[in-house]
C-alpha positions in Angstrom: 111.8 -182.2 -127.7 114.3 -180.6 -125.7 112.8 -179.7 -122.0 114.0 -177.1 -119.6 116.2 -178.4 -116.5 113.9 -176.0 -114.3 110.8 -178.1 -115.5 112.2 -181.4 -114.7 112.5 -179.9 -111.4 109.4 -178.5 -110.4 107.8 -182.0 -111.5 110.4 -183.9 -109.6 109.0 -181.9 -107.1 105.5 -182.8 -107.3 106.6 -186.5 -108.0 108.3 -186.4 -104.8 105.1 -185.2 -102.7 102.9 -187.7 -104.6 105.3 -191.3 -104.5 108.5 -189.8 -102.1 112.2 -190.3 -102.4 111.8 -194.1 -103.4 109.2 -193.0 -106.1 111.4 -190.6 -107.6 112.9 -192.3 -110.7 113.8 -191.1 -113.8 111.4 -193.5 -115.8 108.2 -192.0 -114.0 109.5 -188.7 -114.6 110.0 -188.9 -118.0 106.5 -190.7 -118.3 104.8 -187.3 -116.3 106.8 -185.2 -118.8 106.0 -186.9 -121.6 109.1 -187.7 -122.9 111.8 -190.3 -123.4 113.8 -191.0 -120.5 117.2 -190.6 -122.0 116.1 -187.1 -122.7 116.1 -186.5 -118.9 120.7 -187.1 -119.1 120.6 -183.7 -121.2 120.1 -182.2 -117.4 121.0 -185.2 -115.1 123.7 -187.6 -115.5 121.9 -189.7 -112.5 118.8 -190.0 -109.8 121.5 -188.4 -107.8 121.9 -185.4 -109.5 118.7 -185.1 -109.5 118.0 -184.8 -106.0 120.5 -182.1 -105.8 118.7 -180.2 -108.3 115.6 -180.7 -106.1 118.0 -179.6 -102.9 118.8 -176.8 -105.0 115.5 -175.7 -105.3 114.1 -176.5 -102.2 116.3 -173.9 -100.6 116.0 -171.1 -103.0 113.6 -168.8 -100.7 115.6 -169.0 -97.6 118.2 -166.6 -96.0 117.1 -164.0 -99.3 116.4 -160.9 -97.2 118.3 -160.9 -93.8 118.7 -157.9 -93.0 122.6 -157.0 -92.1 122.1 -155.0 -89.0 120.2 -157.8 -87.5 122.2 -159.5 -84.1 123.9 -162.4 -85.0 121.8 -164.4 -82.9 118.8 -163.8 -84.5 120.5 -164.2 -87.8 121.0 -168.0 -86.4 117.2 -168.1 -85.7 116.0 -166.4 -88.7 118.0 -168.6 -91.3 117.4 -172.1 -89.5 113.2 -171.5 -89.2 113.3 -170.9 -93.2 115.2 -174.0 -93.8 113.3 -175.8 -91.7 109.9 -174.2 -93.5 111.5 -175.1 -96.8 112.3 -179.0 -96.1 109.0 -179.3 -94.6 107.4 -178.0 -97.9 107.6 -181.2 -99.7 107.4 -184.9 -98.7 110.9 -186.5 -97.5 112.0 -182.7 -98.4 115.0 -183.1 -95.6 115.8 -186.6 -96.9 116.6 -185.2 -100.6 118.2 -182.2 -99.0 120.4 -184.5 -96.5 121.6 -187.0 -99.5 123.1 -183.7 -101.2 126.9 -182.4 -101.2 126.0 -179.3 -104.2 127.8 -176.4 -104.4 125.1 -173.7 -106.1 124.5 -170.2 -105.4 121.4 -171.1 -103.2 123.4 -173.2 -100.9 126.6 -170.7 -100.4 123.5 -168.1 -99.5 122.4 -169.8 -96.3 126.2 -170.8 -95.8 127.4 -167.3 -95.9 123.9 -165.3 -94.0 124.9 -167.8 -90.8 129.3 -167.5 -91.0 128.4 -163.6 -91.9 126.6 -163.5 -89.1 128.9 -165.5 -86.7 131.9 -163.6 -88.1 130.7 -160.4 -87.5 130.1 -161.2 -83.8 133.9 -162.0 -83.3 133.9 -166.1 -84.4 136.5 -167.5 -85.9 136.5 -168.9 -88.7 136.6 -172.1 -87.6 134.0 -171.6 -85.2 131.4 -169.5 -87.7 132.1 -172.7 -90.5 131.3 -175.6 -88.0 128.5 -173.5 -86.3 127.0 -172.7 -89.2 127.5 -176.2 -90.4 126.3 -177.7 -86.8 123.0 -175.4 -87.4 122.3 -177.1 -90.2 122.5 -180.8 -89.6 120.4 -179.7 -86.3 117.7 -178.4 -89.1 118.0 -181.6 -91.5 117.5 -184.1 -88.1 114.9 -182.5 -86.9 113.0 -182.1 -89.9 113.7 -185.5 -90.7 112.0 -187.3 -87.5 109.4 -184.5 -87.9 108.2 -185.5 -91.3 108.9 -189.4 -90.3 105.9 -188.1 -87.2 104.1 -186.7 -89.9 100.5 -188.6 -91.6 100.9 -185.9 -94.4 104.7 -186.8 -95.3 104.8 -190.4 -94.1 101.8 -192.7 -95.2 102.8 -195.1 -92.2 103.6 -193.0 -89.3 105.1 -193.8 -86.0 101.7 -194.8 -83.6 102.3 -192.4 -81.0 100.2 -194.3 -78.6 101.3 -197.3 -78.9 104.7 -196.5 -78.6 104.2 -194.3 -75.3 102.5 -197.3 -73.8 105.0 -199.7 -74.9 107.7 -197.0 -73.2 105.2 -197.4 -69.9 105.2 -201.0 -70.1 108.9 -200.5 -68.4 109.2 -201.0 -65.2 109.7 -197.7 -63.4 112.4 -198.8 -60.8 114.9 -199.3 -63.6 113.6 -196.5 -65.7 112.7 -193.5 -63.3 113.5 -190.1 -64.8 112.6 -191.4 -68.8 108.9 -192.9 -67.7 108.4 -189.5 -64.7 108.8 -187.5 -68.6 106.7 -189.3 -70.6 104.7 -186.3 -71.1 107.7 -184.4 -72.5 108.9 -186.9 -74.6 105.6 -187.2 -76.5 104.8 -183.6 -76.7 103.6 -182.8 -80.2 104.5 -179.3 -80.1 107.1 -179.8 -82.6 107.6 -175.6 -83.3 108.5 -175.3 -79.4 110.4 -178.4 -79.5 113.0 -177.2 -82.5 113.2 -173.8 -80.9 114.2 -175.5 -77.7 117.0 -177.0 -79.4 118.0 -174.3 -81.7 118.3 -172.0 -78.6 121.1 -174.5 -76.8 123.2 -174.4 -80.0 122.7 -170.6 -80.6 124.0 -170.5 -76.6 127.0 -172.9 -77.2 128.0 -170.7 -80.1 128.1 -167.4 -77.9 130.2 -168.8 -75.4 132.8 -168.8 -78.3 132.3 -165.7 -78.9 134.7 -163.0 -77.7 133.5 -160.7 -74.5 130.1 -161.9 -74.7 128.4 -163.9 -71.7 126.7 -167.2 -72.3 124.4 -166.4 -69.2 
């Protein structure tokens, strides 16, 4: 029976959530789609390729309507909260996207919403291509030790406690400023935590920007 590459992918896709990146093999997939593995190489010469089909579709429903007129900044914003909603969507959804160098439709999208953007403000092109690029492994990192934090994602999660009271168990002479912020180094808001960041790279970008202020 010959199966359709888009149906291998959505149940790579619930594989993933049930088992995670290690339990993704082609064996287990064929098994869940009830056919012989070797039918699987029609679509994917390799596990690898198919994690790129599963970064492929991960990303499908970001940066699809931004509007053009919007400032560039918000552009930024806009296209690095979807890609940070889509990773987090599925279990080790940033890992499969970060072991990925595809070249798909999908994936020149989000490239070209955030260069677009950049360009029209007056970047270079050197400047909207490593932004852009910058944005992105910011999104990937963050949603990576986010889903490592995570019970639902992670079925051993870092103990929070324990490892706040092993940072305390330091003594505070040596380590003044790190133990004084204990209390912002385990915040949990995680939503205000990657806007914090995102905001410091959208503010290094616009000091290469032409005639605008970084103030």
């Amino acid at each position: 029976m010959r199966i359709q590459r888009e149906r291998v992918v959505r149940e790579a896709l619930v594989l993933l959530d049930e088992a995670g990146i290690e339990g993704v093999t082609m064996r287990k997939l064929a098994q869940r789609l009830e056919i012989q593995a070797p039918s699987l190489y029609w679509h994917f010469a390799n596990k690898q390729a198919l994690l790129d089909g599963m970064a492929d579709a991960l990303v499908d429903p970001v940066a699809r309507d931004v509007e053009p007129g919007l400032p560039w900044d918000e552009v930024l914003r806009r296209v690095a909260t979807e890609l940070r909603r889509a990773l987090l969507s599925r279990r080790d959804g940033a890992r499969v996207f970060a072991g990925t160098y595809i070249v798909t439709e999908n994936i020149l999208r989000v490239s070209e919403a955030q260069m677009g953007a950049l360009r029209r403000a007056g970047a270079s092109s050197r400047v909207a291509a490593w932004g852009s690029f910058s944005l992105v492994y910011y999104v990937i990192g963050f949603s990576m030790e986010e889903q490592a934090l995570d019970p639902r994602f992670n079925p051993e999660p870092v103990d929070l406690p324990r490892s706040r009271a092993r940072f305390a168990s330091f003594p505070e002479e040596r380590f003044p400023h790190v133990l004084a912020a204990l209390d912002d180094i385990f915040d949990t808001d995680l939503d205000t935590r990657f806007a914090f960041g995102l905001e410091r790279l959208i503010t290094g970008l616009r000091a290469d920007l032409p005639g605008i202020s970084s103030s």
